[in-house]
Structure formats: structure tokens, C-alpha cells
C-alpha positions as CSV (number, residue, x, y, z in Angstrom):
1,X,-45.0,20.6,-96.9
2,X,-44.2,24.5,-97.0
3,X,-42.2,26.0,-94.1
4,X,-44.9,28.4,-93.5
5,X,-47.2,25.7,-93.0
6,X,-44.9,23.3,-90.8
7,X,-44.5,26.8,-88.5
8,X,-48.4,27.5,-88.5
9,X,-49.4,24.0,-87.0
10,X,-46.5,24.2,-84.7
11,X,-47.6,27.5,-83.1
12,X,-51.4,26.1,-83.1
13,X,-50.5,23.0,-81.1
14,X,-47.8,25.0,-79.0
15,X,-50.6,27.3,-77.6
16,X,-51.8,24.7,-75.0
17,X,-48.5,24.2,-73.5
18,X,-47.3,28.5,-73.5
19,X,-50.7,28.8,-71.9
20,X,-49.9,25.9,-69.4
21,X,-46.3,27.3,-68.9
22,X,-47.5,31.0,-67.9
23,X,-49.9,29.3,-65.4
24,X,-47.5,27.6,-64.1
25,X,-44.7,30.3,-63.9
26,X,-46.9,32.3,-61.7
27,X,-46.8,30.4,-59.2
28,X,-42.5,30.9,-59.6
29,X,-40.2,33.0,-56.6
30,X,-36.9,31.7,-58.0
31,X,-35.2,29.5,-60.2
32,X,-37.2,31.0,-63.2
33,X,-35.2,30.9,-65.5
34,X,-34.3,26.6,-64.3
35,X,-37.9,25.9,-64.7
36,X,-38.2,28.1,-67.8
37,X,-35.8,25.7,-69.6
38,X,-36.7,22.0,-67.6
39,X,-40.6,23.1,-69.1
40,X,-39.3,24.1,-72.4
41,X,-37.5,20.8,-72.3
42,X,-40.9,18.4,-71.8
43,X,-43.5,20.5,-73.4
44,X,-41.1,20.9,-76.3
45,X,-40.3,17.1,-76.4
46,X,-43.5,15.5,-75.6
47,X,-45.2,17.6,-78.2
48,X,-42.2,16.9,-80.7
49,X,-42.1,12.9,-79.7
50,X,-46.0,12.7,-79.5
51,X,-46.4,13.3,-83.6
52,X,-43.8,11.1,-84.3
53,X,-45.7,8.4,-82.1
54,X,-48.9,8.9,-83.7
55,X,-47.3,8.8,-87.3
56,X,-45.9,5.2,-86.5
57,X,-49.1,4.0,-85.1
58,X,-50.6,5.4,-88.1
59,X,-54.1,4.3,-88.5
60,X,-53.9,1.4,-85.5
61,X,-53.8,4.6,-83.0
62,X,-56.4,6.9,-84.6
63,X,-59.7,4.8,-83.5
64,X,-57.7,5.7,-79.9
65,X,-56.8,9.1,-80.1
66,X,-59.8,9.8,-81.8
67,X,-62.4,8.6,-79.4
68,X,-60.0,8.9,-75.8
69,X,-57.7,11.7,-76.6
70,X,-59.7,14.7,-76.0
71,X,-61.0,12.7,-72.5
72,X,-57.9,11.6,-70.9
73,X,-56.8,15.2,-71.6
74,X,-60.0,17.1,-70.2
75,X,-59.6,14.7,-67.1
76,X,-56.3,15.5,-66.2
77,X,-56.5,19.0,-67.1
78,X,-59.6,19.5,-65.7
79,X,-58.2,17.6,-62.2
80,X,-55.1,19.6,-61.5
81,X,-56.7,22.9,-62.6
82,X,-59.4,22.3,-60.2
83,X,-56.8,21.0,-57.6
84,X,-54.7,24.6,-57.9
85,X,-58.1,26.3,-57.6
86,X,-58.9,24.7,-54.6
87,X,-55.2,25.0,-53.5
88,X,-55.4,29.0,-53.8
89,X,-58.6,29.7,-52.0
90,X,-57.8,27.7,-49.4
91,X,-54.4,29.6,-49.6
92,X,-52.3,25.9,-49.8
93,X,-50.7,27.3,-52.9
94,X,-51.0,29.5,-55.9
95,X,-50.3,28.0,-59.1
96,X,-48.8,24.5,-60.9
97,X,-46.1,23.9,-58.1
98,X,-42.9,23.6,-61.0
99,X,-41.2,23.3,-57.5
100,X,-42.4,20.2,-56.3
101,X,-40.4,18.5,-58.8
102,X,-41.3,17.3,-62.7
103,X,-44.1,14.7,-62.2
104,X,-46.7,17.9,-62.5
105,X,-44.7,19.2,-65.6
106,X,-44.8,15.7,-67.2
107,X,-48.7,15.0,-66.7
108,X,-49.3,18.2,-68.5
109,X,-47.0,17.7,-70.9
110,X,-48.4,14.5,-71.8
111,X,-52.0,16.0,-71.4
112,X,-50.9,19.4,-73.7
113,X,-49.3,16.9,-76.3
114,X,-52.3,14.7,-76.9
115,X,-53.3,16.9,-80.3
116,X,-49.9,16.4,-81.4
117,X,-50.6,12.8,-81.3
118,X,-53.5,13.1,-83.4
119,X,-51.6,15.4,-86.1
120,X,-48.6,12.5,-86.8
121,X,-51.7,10.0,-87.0
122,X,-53.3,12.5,-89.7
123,X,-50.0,12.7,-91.1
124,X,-49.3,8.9,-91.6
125,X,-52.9,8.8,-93.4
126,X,-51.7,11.2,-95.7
127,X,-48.4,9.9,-96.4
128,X,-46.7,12.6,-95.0
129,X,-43.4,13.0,-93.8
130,X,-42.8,13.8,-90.1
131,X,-39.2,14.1,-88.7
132,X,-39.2,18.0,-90.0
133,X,-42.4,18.9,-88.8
134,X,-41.9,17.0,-85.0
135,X,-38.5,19.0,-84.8
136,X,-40.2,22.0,-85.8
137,X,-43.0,21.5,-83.5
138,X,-40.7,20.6,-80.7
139,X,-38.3,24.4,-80.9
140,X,-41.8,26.1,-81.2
141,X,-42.8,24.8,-78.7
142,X,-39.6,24.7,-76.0
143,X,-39.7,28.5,-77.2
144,X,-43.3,29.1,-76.4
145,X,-43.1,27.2,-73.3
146,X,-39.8,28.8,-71.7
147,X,-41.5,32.5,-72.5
148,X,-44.7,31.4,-71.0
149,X,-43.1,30.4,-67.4
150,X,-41.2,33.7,-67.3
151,X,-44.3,35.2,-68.5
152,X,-46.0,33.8,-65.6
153,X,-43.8,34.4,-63.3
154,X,-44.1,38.8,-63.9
155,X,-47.9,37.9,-63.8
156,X,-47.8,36.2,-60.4
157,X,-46.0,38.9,-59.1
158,X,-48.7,41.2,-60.1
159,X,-51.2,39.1,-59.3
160,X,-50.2,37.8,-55.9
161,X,-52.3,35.2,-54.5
162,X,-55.4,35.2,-57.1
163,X,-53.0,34.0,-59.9
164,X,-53.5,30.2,-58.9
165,X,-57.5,30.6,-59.4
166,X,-56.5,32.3,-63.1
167,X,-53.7,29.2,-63.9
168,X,-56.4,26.7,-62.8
169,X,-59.2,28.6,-64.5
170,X,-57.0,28.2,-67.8
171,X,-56.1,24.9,-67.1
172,X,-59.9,23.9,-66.7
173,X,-60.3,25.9,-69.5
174,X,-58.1,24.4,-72.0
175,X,-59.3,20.9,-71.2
176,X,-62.4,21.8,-71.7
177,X,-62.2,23.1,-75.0
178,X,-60.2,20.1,-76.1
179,X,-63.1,18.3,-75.0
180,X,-65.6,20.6,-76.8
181,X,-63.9,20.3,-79.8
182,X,-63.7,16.9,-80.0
183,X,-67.5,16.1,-79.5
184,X,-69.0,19.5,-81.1
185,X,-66.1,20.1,-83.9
């Protein structure tokens, strides 16, 4: 496979996680550049170890993926956007809490990584080979994702209190059209 091409599906399937990452960096005081690197670290990981997975549960996994996938990662999009919605017009918080430790960060990154899954699956169909493309996909994405939290974070600042009702809107958001696609697309 051409480098260009490697680089394009990296950046598509790193999208959900830099969007995730500047949602969650809003919600950032300090340590920014800590959390920046510990996000980096999972999103990149899970969304280079997720293709990987799929590719070596090749065609046993893709009946899964294929009919689950896009629910499990609505649902638990959909449940902690809605939770940081709730969270910032109650005024209990303003974004993904990064702070409260890396259970948050993992759930999303498990959630964001789901259509990486699905691509090593398609890969392993196609007789494709993965390592290059899962390493690829995993920089991208530790890139993408580290940028997005100190993204977030100058956002917050501007946007005070409402950015947890934008990072749970996005969150909602993304699930959804994971959802959408899998059922319309």
C-alpha cells in the first residue's frame, strides 16, 4: 500500500480522537502539556493496537464489529457526552475531567478506536499487511490527539464555562454519526 494512502486512512480514523482530545483539553487549568502526551499515548495506541486486533481476528471478528461496533461506541459516547452536558449546566464541571485520572481517557479511547478495528478486519480480508499501517495510524494519531488537548485547552479558556456543553455536544455528536453511518452508510 502507497504511503499516501497509509497517511490518508490514518488522519480519517484519527479525527475522532483530535476531536475528543480538544473536548477534553478544554476542560484543562494545568498540566496541559502531561495530559497532552498521557492522551496522545492511548488514543495513539488503542487506535494503533485496535487494527492490529481486528487483522488477527480477521473474518471471526467482522460479524462483531460489524453489527456491535458502531453501538457500543454511540453508547458510550453518547453517555459521557451527555454526562459533561449535564455536568456544565449544572455547573459540576466543564469538560472530559483528564484530571480525574485515565479511566475517562481509556473508555474513549476504546470508544474512538472501534473504526480502527474494523479497518485491520478489512485489511485481513484483503490480505493486507498491517504492522506499517497500525504504526502509522498510531504517530497520527498521538500527534492529532496531543494538538487537540492543547487545542482545547486555548478554547476553554475562551470559552469559560459553556465549553463543556460544546465537548459533550461533540462527543454526542461523533457517536452519533458513527452510529448513522453504520445503519444508513
Amino acid at each position: 500500500m502507497e504511503f499516501a494512502t497509509t497517511l490518508l486512512i490514518a488522519v480519517g480514523l484519527a479525527m475522532d480522537a483530535f476531536a475528543v482530545s480538544i473536548s477534553g483539553g478544554a476542560g484543562l487549568r494545568e498540566d496541559r502539556l502531561r495530559w497532552a502526551v498521557i492522551a496522545g499515548a492511548l488514543f495513539g495506541g488503542f487506535q494503533a493496537g485496535m487494527p492490529m486486533l481486528g487483522w488477527l481476528g480477521g473474518m471471526g471478528l467482522a460479524s462483531f464489529v460489524g453489527t456491535y461496533g458502531p453501538w457500543i461506541a454511540f453508547l458510550l459516547l453518547a453517555l459521557i457526552g451527555g454526562k459533561m452536558i449535564a455536568e456544565a449546566v449544572r455547573g459540576d464541571g466543564e469538560s472530559v475531567r483528564f484530571e480525574s485520572g485515565t479511566a475517562t481517557l481509556l473508555v474513549l479511547a476504546v470508544a474512538t478506536s472501534i473504526d480502527a478495528l474494523a479497518v485491520g478486519v478489512s485489511f485481513a480480508v484483503l490480505d493486507i499487511p498491517i504492522v506499517s499501517l497500525a504504526i502509522t495510524i498510531g504517530v497520527v494519531t498521538f500527534v492529532f490527539s496531543a494538538a487537540g488537548v492543547l487545542l482545547g485547552s486555548a478554547f476553554g479558556h475562551i470559552m469559560g464555562e459553556k465549553a463543556g456543553i460544546v465537548g459533550g455536544i461533540i462527543l454526542v455528536a461523533i457517536g452519533l454519526r458513527i452510529l448513522l453511518e453504520h445503519l444508513f452508510f
